[in-house]
C-alpha positions as CSV (number, residue, x, y, z in Angstrom):
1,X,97.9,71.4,81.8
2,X,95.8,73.4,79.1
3,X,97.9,72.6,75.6
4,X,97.6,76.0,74.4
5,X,100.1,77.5,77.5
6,X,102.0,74.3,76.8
7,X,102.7,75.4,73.4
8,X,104.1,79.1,74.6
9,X,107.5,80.2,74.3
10,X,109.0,80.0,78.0
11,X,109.1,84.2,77.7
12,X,105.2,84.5,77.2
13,X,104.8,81.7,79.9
14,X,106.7,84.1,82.3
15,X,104.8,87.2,81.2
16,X,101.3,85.8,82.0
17,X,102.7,84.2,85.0
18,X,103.5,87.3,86.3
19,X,100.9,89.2,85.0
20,X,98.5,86.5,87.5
21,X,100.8,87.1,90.4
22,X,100.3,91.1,89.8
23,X,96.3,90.0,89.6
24,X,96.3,88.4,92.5
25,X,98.0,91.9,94.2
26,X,95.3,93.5,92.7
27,X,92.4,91.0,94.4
28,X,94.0,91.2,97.6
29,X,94.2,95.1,97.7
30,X,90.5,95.3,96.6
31,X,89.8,94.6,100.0
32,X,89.9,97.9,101.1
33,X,86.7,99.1,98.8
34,X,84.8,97.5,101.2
35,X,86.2,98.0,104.3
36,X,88.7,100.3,106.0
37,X,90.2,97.7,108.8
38,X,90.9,94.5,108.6
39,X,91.1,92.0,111.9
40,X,94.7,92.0,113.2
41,X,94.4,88.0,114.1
42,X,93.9,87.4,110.4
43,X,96.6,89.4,108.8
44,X,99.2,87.9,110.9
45,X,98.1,84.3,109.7
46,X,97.7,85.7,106.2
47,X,100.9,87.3,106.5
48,X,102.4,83.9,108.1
49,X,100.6,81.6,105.2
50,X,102.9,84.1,103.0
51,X,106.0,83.1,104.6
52,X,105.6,79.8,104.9
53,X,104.7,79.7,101.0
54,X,108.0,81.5,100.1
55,X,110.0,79.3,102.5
56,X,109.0,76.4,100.7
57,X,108.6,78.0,97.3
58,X,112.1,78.8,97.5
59,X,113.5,75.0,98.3
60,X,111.7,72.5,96.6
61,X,110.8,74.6,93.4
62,X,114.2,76.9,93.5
63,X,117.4,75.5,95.3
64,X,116.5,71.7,94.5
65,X,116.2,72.1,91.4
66,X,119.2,74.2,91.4
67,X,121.4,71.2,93.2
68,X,120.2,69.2,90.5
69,X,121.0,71.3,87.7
70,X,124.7,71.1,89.0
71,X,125.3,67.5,89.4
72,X,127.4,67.0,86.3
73,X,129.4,70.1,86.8
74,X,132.8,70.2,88.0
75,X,131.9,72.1,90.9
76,X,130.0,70.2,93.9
77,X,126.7,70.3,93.2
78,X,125.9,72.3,96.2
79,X,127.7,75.2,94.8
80,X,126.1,77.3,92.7
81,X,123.3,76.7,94.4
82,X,124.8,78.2,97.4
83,X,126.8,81.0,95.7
84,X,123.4,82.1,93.8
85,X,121.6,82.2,97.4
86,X,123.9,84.7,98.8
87,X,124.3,86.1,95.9
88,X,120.5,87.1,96.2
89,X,120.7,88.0,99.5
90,X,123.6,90.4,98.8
91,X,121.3,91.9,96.0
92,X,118.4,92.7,98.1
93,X,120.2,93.7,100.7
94,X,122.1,96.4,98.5
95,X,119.0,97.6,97.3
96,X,117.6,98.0,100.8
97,X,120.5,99.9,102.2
98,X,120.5,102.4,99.5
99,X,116.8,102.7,98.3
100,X,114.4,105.2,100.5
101,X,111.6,102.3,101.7
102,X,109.0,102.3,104.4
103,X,108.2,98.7,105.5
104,X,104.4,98.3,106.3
105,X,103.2,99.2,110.0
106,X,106.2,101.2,110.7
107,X,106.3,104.8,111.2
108,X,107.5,107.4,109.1
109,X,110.8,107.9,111.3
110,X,111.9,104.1,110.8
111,X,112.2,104.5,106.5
112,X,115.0,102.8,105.5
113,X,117.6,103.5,102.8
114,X,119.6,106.8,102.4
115,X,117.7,109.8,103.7
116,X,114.8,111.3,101.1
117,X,111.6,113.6,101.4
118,X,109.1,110.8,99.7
119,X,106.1,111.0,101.0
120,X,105.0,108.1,102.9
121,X,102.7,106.4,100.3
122,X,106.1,106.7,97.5
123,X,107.6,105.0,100.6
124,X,105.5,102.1,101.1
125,X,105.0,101.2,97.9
126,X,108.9,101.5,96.8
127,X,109.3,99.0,99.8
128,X,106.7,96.7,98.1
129,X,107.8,96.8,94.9
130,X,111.3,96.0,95.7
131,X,110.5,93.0,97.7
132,X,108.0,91.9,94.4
133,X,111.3,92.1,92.3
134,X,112.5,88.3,93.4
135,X,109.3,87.1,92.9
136,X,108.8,87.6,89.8
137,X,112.2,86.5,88.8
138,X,111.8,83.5,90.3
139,X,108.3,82.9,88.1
140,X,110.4,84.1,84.8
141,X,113.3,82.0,85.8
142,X,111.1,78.7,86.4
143,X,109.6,79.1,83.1
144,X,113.0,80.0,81.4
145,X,113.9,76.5,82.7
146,X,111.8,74.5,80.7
147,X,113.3,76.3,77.6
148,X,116.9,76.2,78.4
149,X,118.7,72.9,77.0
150,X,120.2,71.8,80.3
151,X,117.0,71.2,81.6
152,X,116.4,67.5,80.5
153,X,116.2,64.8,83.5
154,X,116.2,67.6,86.2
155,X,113.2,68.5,88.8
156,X,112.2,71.6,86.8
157,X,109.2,71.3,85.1
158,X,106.0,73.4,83.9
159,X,104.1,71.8,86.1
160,X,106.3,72.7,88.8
161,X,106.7,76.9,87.2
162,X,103.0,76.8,87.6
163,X,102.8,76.1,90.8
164,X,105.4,78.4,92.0
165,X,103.5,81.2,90.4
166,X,100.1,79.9,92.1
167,X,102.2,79.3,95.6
168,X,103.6,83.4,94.8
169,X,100.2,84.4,93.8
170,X,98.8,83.1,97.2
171,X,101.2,85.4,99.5
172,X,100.6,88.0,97.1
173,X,96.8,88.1,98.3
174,X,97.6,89.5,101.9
175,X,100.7,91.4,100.6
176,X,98.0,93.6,98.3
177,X,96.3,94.3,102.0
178,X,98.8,94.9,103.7
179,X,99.5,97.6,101.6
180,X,96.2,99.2,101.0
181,X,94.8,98.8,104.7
182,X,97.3,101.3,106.0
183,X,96.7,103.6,103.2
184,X,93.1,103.8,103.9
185,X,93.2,103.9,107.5
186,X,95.5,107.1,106.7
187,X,92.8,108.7,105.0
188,X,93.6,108.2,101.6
189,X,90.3,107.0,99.3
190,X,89.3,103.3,98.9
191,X,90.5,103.5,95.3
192,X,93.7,105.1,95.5
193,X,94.4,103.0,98.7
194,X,93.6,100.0,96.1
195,X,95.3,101.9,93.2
196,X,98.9,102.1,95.3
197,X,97.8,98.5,97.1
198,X,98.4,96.7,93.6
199,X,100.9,98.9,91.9
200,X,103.5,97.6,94.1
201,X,103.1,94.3,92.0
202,X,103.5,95.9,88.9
203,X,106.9,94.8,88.6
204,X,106.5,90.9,89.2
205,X,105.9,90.7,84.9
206,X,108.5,93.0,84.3
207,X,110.6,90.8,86.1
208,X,109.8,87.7,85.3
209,X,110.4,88.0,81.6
210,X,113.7,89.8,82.5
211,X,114.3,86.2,84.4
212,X,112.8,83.8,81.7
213,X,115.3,85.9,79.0
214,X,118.4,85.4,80.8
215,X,118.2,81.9,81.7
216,X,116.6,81.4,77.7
217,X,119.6,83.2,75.9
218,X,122.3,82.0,78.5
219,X,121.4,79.0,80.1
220,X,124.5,77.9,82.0
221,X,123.6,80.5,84.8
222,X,120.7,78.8,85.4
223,X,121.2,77.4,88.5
224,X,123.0,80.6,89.8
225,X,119.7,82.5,88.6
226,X,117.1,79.5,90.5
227,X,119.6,79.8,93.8
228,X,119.5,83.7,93.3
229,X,115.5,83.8,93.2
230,X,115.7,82.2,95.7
231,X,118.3,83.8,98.3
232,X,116.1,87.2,97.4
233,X,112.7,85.6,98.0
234,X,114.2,84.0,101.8
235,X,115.4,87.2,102.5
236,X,112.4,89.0,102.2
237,X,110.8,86.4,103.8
238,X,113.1,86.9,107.0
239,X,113.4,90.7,106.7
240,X,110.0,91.5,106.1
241,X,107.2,89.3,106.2
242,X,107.9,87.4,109.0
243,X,108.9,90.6,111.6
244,X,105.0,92.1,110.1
245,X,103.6,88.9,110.8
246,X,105.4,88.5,114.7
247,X,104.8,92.4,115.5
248,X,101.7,92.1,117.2
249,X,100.1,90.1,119.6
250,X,98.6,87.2,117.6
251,X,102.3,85.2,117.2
252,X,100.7,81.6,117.7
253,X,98.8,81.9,115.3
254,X,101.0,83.9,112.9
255,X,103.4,80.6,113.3
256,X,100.7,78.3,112.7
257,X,99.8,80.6,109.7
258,X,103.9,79.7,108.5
259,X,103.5,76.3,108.9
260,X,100.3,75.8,107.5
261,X,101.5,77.9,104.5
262,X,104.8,75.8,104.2
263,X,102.9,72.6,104.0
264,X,100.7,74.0,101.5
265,X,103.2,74.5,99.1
266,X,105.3,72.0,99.6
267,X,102.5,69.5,98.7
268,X,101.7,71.3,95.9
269,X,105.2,71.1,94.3
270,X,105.9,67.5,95.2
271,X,102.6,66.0,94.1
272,X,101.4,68.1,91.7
273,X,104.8,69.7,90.3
């Protein structure tokens, strides 16, 4: 680990953090000033690899270390892990029902959310930008962790925030052209198709310094606010990524896309975390 991140407060951690998953938006998205299409086979195991990634992002570098957080409290220790996962579930889900969103490769008749006159870019990105929010509190609140007092003898490390970032900033990559590509196959110019692509990431910093603060300043939530990430992150993992990575004809490979992504991060957390 390079000394002088070592040396950050938690906060600033979270805040560059971010600021590389919002990068990595950005790289992905750049895609589209080269090309306008993109082959279908490889955005389904793109958008798979993502998947897989947050599914294992969210247990061995979330809930685990959430379980552990709780073993000396007088609840079970599978409780606030459990309570904060539904708890970030509900919160997405919330969200969703009430913000106007346009999930990619849906039509315009299929926005979700109460009923609005957005124009379709506003609602793609909206949709994008919501489903970034969990991200990047789960980057803030992994960093936040290493700051918080409770922390001591537990699986959180910042070895382990840095490769959640690196895991998030991975599915971020096809997430930036899955976003763009339909954009530009719309008509709209390579750069504002890039311009829109990576603004949906915008608010992974944003949120991970709101996530680093709170677990900083009050640290008893933390395993509520690890389990929360991570209920948010599996349910756009379910409700999104994995229905855009299923909807066309190219499943197999989409699955083996999951897997492979799953395994991927998983061995980066446990032998490099």
């Amino acid at each position: 680990m390079i000394d002088w991140f070592r040396e950050l407060h938690p906060v600033l951690q979270a805040l560059l953090a971010g600021g590389f998953t919002w990068m990595i938006t950005a790289v992905g998205a750049a895609i589209v000033l080269t090309t306008r299409t993109m082959s279908s086979a490889l955005l389904d195991s793109m958008l798979g690899f993502a998947a897989g990634v947050m599914i294992a992002a969210s247990v061995w570098s979330l809930i685990i270390p959430a379980i552990e957080l709780s073993e000396d409290s007088a609840l079970p220790a599978w409780a606030p892990a459990a309570i904060g996962v539904l708890l970030g579930a509900a919160f997405l889900r919330v969200f969703d029902q009430f913000l106007p969103h346009l999930h990619p490769g849906q039509p315009e008749d299929h926005a979700e959310g109460v009923e609005s006159h957005w124009r379709r870019t506003t609602l793609l990105v909206t949709a994008i930008t919501l489903h970034n929010i969990p991200e990047g509190l789960a980057v803030g609140v992994a960093f936040g962790a290493i700051g918080s007092a409770i922390d001591a003898g537990t699986g959180a490390t910042l070895g382990g925030a840095v490769i959640l970032a690196i895991g998030i900033g991975l599915q971020n990559f096809p997430e930036g052209i899955s976003v763009a590509m339909p954009l530009r196959a719309a008509g709209m110019s390579r750069v504002r198709s890039w311009f829109f692509g990576q603004l949906s990431a915008s608010i992974e910093p944003v949120a991970a310094v709101l996530g680093a603060l709170a677990v900083v300043v009050i640290s008893p939530i933390l395993p509520y606010a690890l389990a929360f990430a991570a209920g948010a992150m599996l349910y756009v993992v379910i409700e999104e990524l994995v229905p855009a990575s299923q909807g066309g004809v190219h499943t197999d490979l989409a699955t083996l896309g999951t897997m492979g992504g799953f395994t991927v991060m998983m061995v980066l957390d446990v032998a490099l975390g």
